[in-house]
N, CA, C and O atoms as a GROMACS GRO file, in nm:
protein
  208
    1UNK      N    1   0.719   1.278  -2.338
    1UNK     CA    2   0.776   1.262  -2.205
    1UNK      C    3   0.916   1.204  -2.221
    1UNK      O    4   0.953   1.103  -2.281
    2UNK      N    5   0.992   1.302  -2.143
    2UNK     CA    6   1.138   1.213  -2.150
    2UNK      C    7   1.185   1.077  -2.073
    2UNK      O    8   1.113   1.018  -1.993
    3UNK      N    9   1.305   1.040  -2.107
    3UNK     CA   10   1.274   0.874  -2.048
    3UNK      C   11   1.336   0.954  -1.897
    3UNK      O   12   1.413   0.878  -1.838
    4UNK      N   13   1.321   1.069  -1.836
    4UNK     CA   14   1.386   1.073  -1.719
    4UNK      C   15   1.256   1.082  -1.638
    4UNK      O   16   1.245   1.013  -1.537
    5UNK      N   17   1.130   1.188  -1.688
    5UNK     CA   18   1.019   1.166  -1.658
    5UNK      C   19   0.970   1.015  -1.626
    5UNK      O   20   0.938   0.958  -1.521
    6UNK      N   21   0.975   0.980  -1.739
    6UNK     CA   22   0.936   0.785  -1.734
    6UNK      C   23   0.957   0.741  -1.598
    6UNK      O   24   0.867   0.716  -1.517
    7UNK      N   25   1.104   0.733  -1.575
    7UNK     CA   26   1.157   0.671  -1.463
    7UNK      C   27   1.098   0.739  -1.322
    7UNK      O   28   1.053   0.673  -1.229
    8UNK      N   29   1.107   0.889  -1.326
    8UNK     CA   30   1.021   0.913  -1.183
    8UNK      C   31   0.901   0.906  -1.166
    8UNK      O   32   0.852   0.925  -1.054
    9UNK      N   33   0.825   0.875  -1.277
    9UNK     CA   34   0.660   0.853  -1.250
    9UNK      C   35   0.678   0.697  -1.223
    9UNK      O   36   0.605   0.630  -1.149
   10UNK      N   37   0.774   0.655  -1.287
   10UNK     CA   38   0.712   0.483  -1.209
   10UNK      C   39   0.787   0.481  -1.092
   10UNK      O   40   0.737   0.413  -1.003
   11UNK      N   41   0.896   0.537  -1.066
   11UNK     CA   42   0.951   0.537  -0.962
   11UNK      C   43   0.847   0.594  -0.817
   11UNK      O   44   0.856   0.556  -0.701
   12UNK      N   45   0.739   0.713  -0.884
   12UNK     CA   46   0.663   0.743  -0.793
   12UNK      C   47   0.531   0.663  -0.770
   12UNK      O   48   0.458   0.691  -0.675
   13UNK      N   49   0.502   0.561  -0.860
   13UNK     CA   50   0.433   0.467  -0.902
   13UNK      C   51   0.433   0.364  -0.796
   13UNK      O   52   0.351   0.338  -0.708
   14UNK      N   53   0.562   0.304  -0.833
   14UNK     CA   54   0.610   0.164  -0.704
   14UNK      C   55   0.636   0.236  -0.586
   14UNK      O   56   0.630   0.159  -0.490
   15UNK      N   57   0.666   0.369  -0.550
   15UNK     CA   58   0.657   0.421  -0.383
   15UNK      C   59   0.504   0.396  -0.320
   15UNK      O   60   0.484   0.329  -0.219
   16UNK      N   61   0.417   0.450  -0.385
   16UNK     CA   62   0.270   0.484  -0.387
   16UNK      C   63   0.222   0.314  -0.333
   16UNK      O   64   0.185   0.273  -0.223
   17UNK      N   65   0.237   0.260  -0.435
   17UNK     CA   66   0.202   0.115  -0.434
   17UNK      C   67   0.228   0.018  -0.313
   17UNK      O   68   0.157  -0.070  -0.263
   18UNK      N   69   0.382   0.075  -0.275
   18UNK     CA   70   0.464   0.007  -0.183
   18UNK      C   71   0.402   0.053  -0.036
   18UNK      O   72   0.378  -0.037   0.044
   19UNK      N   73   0.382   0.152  -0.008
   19UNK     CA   74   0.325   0.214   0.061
   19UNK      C   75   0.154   0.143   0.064
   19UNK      O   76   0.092   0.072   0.142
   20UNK      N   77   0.135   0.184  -0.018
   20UNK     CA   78  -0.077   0.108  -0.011
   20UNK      C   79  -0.055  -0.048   0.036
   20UNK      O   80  -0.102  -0.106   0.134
   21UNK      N   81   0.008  -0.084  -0.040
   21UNK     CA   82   0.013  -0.253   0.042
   21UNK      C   83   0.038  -0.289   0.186
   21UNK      O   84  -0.004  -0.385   0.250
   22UNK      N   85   0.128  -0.176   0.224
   22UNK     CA   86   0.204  -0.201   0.345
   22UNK      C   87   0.093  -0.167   0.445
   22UNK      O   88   0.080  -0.234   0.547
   23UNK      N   89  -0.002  -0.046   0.412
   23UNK     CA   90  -0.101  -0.015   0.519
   23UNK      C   91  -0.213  -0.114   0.468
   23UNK      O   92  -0.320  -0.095   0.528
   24UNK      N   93  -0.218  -0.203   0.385
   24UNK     CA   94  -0.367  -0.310   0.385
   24UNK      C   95  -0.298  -0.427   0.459
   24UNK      O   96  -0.363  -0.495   0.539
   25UNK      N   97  -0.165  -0.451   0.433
   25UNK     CA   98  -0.103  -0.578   0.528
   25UNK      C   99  -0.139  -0.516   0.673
   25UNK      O  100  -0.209  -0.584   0.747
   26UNK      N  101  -0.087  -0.370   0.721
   26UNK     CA  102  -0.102  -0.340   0.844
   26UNK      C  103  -0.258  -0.368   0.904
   26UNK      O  104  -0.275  -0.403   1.020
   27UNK      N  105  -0.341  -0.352   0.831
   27UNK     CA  106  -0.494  -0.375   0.830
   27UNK      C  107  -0.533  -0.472   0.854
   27UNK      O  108  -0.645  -0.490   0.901
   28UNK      N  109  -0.460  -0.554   0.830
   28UNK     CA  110  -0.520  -0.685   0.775
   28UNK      C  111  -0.489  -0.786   0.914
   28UNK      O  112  -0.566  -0.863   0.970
   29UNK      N  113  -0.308  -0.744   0.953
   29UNK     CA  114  -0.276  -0.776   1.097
   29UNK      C  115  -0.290  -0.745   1.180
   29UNK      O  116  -0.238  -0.799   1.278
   30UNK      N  117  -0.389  -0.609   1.190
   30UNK     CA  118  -0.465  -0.550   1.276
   30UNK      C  119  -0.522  -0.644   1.347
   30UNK      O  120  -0.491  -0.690   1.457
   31UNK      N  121  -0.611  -0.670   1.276
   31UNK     CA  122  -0.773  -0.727   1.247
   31UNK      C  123  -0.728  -0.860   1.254
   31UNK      O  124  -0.835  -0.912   1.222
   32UNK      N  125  -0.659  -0.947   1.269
   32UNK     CA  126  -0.599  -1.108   1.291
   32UNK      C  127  -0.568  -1.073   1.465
   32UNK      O  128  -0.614  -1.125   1.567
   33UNK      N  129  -0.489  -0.983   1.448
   33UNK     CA  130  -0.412  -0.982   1.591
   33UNK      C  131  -0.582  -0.916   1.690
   33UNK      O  132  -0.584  -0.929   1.812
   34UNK      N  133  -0.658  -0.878   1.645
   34UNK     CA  134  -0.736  -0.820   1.752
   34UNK      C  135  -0.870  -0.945   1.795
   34UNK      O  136  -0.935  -0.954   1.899
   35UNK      N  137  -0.877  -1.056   1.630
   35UNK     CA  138  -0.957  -1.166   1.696
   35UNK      C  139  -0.888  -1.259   1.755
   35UNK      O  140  -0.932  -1.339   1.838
   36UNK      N  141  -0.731  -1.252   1.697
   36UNK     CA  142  -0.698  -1.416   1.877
   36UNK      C  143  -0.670  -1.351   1.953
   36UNK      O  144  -0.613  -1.419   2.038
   37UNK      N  145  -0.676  -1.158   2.006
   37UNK     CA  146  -0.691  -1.164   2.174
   37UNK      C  147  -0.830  -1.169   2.214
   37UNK      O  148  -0.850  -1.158   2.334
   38UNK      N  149  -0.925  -1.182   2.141
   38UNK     CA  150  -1.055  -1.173   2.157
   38UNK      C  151  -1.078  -1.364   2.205
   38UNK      O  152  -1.135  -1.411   2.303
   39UNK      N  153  -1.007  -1.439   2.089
   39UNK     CA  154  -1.031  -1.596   2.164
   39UNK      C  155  -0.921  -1.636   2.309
   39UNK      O  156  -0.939  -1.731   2.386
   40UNK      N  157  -0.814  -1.541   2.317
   40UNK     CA  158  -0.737  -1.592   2.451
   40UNK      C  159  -0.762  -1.528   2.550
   40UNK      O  160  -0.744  -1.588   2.657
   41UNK      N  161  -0.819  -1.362   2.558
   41UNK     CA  162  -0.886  -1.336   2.647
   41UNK      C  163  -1.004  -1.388   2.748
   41UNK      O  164  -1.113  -1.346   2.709
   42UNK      N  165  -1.015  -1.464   2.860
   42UNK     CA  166  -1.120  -1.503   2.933
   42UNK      C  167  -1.204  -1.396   2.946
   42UNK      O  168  -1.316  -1.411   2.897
   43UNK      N  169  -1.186  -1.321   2.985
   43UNK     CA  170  -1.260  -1.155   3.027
   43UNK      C  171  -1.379  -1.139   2.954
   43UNK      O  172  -1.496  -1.126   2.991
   44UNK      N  173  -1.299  -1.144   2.789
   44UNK     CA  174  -1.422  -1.070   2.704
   44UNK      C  175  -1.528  -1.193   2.667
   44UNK      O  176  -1.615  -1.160   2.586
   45UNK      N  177  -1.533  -1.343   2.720
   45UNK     CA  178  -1.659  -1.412   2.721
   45UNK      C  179  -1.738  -1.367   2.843
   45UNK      O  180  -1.857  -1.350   2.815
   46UNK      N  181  -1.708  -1.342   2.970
   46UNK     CA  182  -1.792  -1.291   3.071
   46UNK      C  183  -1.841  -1.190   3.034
   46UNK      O  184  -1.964  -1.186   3.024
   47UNK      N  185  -1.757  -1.067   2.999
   47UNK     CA  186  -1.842  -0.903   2.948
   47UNK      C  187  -1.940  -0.919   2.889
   47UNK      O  188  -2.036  -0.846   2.911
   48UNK      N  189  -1.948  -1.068   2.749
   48UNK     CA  190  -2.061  -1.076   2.660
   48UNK      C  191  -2.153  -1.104   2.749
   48UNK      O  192  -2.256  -1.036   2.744
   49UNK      N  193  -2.144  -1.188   2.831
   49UNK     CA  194  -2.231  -1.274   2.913
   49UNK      C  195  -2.308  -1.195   3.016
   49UNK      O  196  -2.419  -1.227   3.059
   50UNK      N  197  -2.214  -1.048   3.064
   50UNK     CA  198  -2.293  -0.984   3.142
   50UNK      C  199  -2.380  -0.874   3.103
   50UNK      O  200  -2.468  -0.817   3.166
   51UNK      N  201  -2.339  -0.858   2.995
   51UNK     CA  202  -2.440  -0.763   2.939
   51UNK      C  203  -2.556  -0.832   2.883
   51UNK      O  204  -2.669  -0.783   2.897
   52UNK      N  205  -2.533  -0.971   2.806
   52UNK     CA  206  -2.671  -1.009   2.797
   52UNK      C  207  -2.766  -0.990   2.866
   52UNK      O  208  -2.876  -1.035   2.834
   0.00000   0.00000   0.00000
């Protein structure tokens, strides 16, 4: 493999990577941001409460 190969496989390497992290951070602040509207919402303790 030439060192020009080299450089675009890692170059396609750290895109790939950069990318996967960015959608598990997005995941991750999903899922933070969807339980504190779940604790500042009043609403969704009554809904539990009425369906019990």
């Amino acid at each position: 493999m030439s060192l020009h190969w080299m450089h675009v496989t890692a170059s396609y390497g750290l895109v790939v990577g950069s990318f996967l992290i960015l959608g598990l951070a997005t995941i991750f602040r999903h899922a933070a941001a969807k339980r504190r509207l779940a604790q500042l919402d009043p609403r969704a303790h009554r809904r539990a409460q009425d369906t019990a």
